[in-house]
N, C-alpha and C positions, 0 to 999 in steps of 0.2 A: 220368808223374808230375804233370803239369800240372793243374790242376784249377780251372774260373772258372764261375762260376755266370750263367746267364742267364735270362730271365722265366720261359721254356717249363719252365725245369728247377726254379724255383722253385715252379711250381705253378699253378693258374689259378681262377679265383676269388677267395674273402675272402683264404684261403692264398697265394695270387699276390699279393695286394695288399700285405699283410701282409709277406713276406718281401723286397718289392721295395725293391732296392738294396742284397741282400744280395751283399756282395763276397768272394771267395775269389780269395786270391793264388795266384800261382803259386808253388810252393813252391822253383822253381829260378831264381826271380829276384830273391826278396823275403826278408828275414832277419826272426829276430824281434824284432832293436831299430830294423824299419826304418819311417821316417819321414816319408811324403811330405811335401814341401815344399806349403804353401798356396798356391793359384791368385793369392792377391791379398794382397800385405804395404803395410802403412800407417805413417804419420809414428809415435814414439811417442805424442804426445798426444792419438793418434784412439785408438788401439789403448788408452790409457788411460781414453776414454770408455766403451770397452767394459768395462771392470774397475769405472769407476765405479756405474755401474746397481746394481752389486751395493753395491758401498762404500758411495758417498754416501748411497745409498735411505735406509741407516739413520737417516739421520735424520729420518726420520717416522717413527722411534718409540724411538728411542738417548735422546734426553734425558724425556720422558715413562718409560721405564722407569730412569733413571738416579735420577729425582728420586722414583720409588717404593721404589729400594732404598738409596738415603745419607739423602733427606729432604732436609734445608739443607745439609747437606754432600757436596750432589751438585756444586758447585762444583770444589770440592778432591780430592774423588775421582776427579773427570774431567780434572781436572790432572797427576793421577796416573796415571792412565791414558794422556795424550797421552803422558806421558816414557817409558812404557813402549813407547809405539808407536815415538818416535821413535831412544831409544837403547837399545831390546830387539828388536822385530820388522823392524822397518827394516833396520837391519845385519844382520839373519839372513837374510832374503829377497833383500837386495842380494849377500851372499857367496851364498845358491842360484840366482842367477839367474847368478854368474858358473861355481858349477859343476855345473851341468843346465839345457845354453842351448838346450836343446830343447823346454821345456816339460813335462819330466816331471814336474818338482819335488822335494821331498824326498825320499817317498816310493822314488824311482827311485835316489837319492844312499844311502840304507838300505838298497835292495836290494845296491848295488855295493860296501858296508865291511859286508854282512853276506853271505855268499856263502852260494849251497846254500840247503837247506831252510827256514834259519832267517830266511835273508832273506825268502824267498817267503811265510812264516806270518807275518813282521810287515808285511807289505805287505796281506794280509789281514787283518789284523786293524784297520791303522791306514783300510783301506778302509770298516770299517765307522763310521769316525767321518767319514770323508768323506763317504759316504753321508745321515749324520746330519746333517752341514752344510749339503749340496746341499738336501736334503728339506725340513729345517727351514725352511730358507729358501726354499722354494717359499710352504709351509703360513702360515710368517710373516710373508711380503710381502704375500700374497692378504688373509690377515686383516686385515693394515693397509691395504691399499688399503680394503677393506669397508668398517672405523672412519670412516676420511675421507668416504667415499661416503654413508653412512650417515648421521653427522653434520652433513652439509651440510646449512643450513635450509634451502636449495630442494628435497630430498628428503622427501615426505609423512611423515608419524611413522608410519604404518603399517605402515610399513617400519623400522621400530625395532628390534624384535625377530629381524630375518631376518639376524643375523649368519650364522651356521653357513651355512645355505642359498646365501647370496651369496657365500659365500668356495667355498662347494664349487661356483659356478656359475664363475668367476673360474679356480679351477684345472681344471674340463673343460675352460672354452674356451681356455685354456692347450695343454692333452693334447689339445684337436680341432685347432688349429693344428700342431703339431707332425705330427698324422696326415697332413694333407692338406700338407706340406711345407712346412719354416720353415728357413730361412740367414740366422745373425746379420747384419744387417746394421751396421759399424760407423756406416755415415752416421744412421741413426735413432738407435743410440747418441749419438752428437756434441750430435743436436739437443734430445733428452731430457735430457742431464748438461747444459747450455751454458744451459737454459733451465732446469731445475730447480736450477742453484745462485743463475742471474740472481735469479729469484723467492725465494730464501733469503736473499741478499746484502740485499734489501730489507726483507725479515721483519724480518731479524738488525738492520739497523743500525735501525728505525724502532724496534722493543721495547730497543733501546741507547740511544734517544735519549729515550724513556719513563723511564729510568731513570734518563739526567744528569736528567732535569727534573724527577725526584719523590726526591727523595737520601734521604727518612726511608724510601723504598722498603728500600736501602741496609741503614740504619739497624737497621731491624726486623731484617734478617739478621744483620745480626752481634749480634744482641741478642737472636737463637733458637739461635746456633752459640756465643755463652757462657753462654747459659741451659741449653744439655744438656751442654756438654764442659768441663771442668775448666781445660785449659791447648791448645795450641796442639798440644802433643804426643799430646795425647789424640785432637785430632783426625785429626791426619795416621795414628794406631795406626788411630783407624775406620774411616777412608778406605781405609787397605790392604787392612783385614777384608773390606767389601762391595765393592773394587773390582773382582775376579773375575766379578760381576754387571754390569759394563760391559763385560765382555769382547765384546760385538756388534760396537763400536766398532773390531774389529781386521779384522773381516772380510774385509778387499780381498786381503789379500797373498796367500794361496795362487791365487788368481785369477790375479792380477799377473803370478805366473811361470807358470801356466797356459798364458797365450795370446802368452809370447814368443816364437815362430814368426810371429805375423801381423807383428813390427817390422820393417819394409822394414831392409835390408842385407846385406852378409855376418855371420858370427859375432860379431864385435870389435863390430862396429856395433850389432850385434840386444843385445847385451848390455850394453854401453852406453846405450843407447834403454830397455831394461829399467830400470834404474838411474832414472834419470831419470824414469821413469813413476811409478815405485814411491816416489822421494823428493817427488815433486811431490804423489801422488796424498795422502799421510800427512801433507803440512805442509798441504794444502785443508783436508782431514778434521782434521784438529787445530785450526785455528781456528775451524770451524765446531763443533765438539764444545765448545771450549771457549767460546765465545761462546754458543751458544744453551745451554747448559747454565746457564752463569749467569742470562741471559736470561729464561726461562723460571722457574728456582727464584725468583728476587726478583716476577718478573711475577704468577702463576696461584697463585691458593690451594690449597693442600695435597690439600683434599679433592677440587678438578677432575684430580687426576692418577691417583685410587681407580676401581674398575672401575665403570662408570657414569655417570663425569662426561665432564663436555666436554672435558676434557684428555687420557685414555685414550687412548693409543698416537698422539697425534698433537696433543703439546706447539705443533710452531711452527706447523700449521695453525690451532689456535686464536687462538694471538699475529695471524695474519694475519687475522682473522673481525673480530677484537675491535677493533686498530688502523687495517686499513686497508679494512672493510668487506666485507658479503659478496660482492661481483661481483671482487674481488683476491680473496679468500679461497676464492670456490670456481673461481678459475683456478688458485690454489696447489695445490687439492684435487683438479683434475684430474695440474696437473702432476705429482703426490705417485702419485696411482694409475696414471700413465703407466711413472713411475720404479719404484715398485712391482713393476707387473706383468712389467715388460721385465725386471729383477730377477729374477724366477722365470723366464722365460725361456732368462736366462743359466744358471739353476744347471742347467734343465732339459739344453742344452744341454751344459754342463761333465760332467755324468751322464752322459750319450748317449758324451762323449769319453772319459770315461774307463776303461768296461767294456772297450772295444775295444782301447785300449792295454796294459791288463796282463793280464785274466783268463785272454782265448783263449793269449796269448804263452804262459803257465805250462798252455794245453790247461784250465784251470779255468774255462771258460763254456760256456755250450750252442750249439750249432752257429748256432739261432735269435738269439741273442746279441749278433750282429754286424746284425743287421737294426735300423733306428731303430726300425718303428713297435709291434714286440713290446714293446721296453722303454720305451717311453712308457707304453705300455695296464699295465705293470708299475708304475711309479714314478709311475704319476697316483694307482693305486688304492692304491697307498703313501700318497702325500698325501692321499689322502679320509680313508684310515684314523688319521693323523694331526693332521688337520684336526678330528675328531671327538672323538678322545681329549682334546685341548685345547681343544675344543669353539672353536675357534676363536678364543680369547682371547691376543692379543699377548703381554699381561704374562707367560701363561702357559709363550707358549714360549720365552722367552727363556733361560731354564737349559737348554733343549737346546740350542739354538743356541750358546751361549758351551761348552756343552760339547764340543763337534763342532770349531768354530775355536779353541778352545786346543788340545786336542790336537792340531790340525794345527800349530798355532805349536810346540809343546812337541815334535811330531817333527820340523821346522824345525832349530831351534836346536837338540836332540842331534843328527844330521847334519854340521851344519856344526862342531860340536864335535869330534866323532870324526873328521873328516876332516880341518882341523886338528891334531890332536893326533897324529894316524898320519904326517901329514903332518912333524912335529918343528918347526910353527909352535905353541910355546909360550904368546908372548904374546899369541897371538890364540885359541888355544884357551881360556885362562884368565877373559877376559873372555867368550867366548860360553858357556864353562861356568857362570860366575853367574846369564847373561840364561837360562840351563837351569834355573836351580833355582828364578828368578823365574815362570818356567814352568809349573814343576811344581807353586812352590807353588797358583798360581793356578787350575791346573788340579784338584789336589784341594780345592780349598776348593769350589770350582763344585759338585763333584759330593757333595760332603758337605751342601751346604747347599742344592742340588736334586737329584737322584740318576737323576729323571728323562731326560736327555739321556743319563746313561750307560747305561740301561737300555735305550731305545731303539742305541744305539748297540753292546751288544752283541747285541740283535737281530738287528740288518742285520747283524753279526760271523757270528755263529750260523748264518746262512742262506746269507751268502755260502761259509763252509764247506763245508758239507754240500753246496752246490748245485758247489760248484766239484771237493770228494772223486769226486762222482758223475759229474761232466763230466767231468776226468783220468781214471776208468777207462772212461768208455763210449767215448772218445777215445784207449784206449791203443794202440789198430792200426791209427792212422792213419799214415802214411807221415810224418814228423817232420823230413825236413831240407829245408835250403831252401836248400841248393846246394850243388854237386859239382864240387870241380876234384878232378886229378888230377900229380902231379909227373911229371918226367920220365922219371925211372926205372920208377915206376907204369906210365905210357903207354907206353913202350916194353915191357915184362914182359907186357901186354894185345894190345900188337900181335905178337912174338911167337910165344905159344901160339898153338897150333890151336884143338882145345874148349876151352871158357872152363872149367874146374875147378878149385874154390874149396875148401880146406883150410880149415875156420872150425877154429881155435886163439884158446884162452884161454892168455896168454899170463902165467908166471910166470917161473923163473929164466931162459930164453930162454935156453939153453944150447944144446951141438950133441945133447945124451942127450933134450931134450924134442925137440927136431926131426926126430931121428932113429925117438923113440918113436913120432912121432904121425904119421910118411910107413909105419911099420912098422902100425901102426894103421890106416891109409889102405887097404893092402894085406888087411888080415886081414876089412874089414867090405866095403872096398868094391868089390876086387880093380884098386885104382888104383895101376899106380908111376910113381916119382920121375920117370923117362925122358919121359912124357906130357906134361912140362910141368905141373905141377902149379905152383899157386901156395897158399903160405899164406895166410889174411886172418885180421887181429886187429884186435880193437875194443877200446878201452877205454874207460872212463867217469869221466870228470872231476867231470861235477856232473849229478848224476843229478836233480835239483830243475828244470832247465832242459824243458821242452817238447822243444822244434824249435831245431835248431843246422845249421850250414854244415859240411858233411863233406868234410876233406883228406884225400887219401888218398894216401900215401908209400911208395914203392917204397925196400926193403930189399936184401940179400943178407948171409946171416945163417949160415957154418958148412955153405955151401954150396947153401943153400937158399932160394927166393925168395919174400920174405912181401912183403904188402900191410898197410898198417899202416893203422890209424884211432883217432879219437876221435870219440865221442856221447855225448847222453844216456840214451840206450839202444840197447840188441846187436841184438834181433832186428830192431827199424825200420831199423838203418844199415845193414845187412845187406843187408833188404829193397829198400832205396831204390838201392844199390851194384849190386845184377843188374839192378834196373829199366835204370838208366842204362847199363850197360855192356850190354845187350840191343839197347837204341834206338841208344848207339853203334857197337858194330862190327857189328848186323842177325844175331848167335848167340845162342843161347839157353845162359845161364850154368846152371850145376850147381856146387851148393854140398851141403858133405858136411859132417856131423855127428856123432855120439854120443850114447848116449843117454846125458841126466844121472845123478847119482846119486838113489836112490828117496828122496821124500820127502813129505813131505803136499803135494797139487796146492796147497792156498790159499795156504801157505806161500811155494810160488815163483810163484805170480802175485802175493802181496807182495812179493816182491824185486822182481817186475817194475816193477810201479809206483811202489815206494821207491827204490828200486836198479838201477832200468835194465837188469836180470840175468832170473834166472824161469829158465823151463825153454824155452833159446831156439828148438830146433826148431822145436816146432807152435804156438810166435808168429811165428816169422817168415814162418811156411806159411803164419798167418793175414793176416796184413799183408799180405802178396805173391794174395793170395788177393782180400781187398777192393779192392784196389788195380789188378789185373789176372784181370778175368771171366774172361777169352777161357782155354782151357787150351791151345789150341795156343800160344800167346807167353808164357806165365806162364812164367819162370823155374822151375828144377825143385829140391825140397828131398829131400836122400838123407839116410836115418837108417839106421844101422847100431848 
């Protein structure tokens, strides 16, 4: 049953190169919620640095797009937005990180209050706005490091026009790195966020100190925010309308509980450290959003923030050119495409993590799948094609982006809602039920009023389907469990008999008239009786939506007769996997006897098979036992009668 892949078996050549590292567990030691432990766990405030890459980066280009979709009331809407962060996403991520301390995240807590099929199809589905996330934020980061790069006046003007080009040059060498082998490092993290907020702390307070000392600066704003809004209330109504367009500002959290595995400790500890990262990382990013946000709208004239100006995607680089020179300005501009690109890096990386953890488990990825550098060469030329379509313009992707991280907030917070509420904690479901509808709303505004991000995002829906329909059947006669104990009664009933012969009974009223029927049946097809030691074996199926499950197998005596009992996801692989093992243990070659189904359309019970873990089990299990074991002198032997 065992099965591990090594170079030779992978292939040799581009194919060899290609597949290397691809891992295949052993299926009798490894389960499929199982989770190796990381080589190396960290303080939380490192493990935070590594979440910030992604978070903070936004701010080379969170306030520049803030101040193109409020205008003067990019202030208050970003006020509006920190209160969301702090007393909406904050507490939702804080309660997912205490129940999914593994790093699954929501996604994982959805699969577990929605069981079966229904869970597995929203975990696909909410996969494709992950996806959208991930991606967006490669294509996003790259185009704004460009901006920066581009803008800098020690870069020729020549080079003005080479957005696209330099952003698509930016994510190769992204996807080349990746090829030739890349391991987050958290210590380059540390040093990227430590020196990228040092450099922002300075921006922020020296364009703060611009502004105590020119107050009509001041003045003119609030003299543009009563010149367009009627009352106070008018404005706060506006700010809630376009504050779904700041949604970039939320970005860290699904990360955050991401990478809680790397927090040095036990459980209590790792979760803890969690907390702490994620309350630390939200109150940085809240000062700093709401500080350069104001910063910025009283500082840079309106039209520096329109596509084409000096402002475009890279508000506080400017503040830094203009106040503190360009030898500070373009170290800010490196440090800005440092943070950037590491950025892309992470999501590349979060991508790469997170195929591996749920698709193959549901049997829904291609065997290639589990190898990095396939899905690089996949999710790079994702980001070209992405990069293109928004032609590489910041402002532009930002409505996918906020589309892709609210839905992940918005399935966050229903999670933790529903599991409170099952839980019969009221008061706490009640309030995360509001922070849901805050949610929601902002989640349908987003895509009303760009539609873009949803569209891509039911793309990657689309495709992750169909590619995963097609991997569940071309993978449906793989050998599916991933461990074999047996009880005591089992073990003894095995040690016992002489030949190993297996009664497969579908098992209903389990009376002494079917047990009797089916040893009398035994007799009539196969000319076996009861006296041989027969044993019956029953399988039943709990959740047939599961892949690969751990098979117990329970010894009975049942109206005189001695069955073997089980659960799976499906009959003919447990079946399969059941003589393997008992073949390799007692060194006899097992025989398992059947009947033939009742007649029906073949496609029909190869649907049951694949829905329902059922079919027409004989000549699946023949096949399974078949793939599984070349050799015909060892193969276990399938009788149909």
């Amino acid at each position: 049953m065992a099965s591990t892949s090594t170079p030779s078996q992978a292939g040799s050549g581009l194919r060899g190169w290609l597949l290397k590292g691809l891992q295949r567990s052993d299926p009798r030691t490894s389960g499929p919620h199982h989770e190796e432990p990381p080589e190396h766990q960290h303080s939380w405030w490192q493990v935070m640095c590594l979440t910030g890459v992604d978070y903070f980066s936004t701010l080379g280009y969170q306030p520049g797009i803030a101040a193109l979709a409020a205008g003067a009331l990019s202030p208050i809407a970003t006020v509006l937005l920190v209160a969301l962060t702090l007393f909406g996403a904050l507490p939702t991520y804080r309660a997912v990180a205490r129940e999914s301390p593994h790093g699954l995240g929501s996604l994982s807590m959805l699969e577990r209050l929605l069981p079966g099929w229904r869970g597995k199809l929203l975990v696909l589905f909410l996969l494709g706005f992950v996806a959208t996330a991930f991606i967006v934020t490669i294509t996003l980061s790259a185009a704004d490091a460009t901006a920066h790069l581009l803008h800098n006046p020690f870069v020729p003007e020549v080079f003005a026009g080479w957005q696209v080009p330099v952003t698509l040059a930016l994510i190769a060498a992204l996807g080349g790195v990746f090829l030739v082998g890349f391991s987050e490092a958290i210590s380059i993290a540390v040093v990227l966020v430590a020196v990228y907020l040092a450099l922002n702390v300075v921006v922020v307070a020296t364009a703060l100190q611009h502004v105590l000392a020119a107050p009509e600066l001041v003045t003119d704003w609030q003299a543009a925010l009563t010149s367009q809004h009627s009352s106070p209330i008018a404005m706060i109504a506006v700010s809630l309308y376009v504050m779904p367009k700041l949604a970039l500002g939320l970005s860290g959290f699904e990360t955050g509980v991401a990478v809680m595995p790397l927090v040095k400790g036990d459980l209590t500890q790792r979760i803890k450290g969690t907390k702490k990262l994620l309350t630390t990382a939200a109150v940085i990013m809240s000062v700093f959003l709401i500080t350069s946000s104001f910063a910025t709208t009283v500082l840079i004239p309106a039209q520096e923030f329109a596509e084409g100006g000096a402002a475009n995607g890279r508000a506080l680089a400017y503040l830094a050119h203009a106040y503190l020179g360009d030898w500070f300005g373009t170290a800010y501009d490196l440090s800005t495409i440092a943070i950037l690109w590491f950025a892309g890096a992470s999501a590349l990386a979060g991508l790469l993590n997170i195929v591996p953890r749920y698709l193959p488990r549901y049997g829904m990825a291609p065997d290639w799948s589990r190898a990095a550098r396939p899905m690089v060469l996949v999710f790079t030329a994702i980001s070209f094609l992405i990069t293109l379509f928004f032609d590489a313009d910041v402002e532009s992707q930002g409505g996918a982006y906020a589309t892709g991280v609210l839905a992940l907030i918005l399935s966050a917070a229903v999670a933790v809602t529903l599991s409170a509420w099952n839980a019969g904690r009221t008061r706490t479901a009640i309030p995360f039920g509001v922070i849901t509808l805050i949610f929601a709303y902002a989640t349908v505004a987003n895509i009303i009023e760009r539609p873009d991000g949803l569209v891509i995002a039911l793309l990657f829906v689309l495709a992750i389907v169909i590619t995963s329909l097609i991997s569940r059947a071309t993978r449906s006669t793989e050998l599916r469990v991933t461990r074999i104990t047996l009880d005591d009664l089992a073990r003894q009933y095995i040690n016992e008999v002489g030949d190993l012969r297996l009664i497969a009974n579908e098992p209903h009223a389990r009376d002494c008239k079917e047990y009797v029927d089916k040893a009398r049946e035994a007799w009539e097809l196969h000319r076996l009786r009861t006296k041989e030691g027969l044993l019956f074996l029953e399988v039943t199926v709990p959740d047939a939506s599961e892949f690969a499950g751990e098979l117990r197998v329970i010894g009975e005596e049942r109206h005189g007769f001695r069955i073997l009992r089980m659960e799976s996801p499906t009959i003919a692989n447990a079946i399969a996997a059941l003589l393997l093992y008992l073949r390799d243990q007692t060194g006899k070659t097992p025989h398992v006897y059947f009947h033939w189904a009742a007649e029906g359309n073949p496609i029909g019970a190869l649907l049951r098979y694949l829905v329902f873990g059922g079919g027409d089990i004989p000549p699946l299990a023949r096949e399974v036992l078949r793939q599984a074991e070349p050799d015909t002198a060892r193969r276990p032997v399938v009788h149909v009668g």
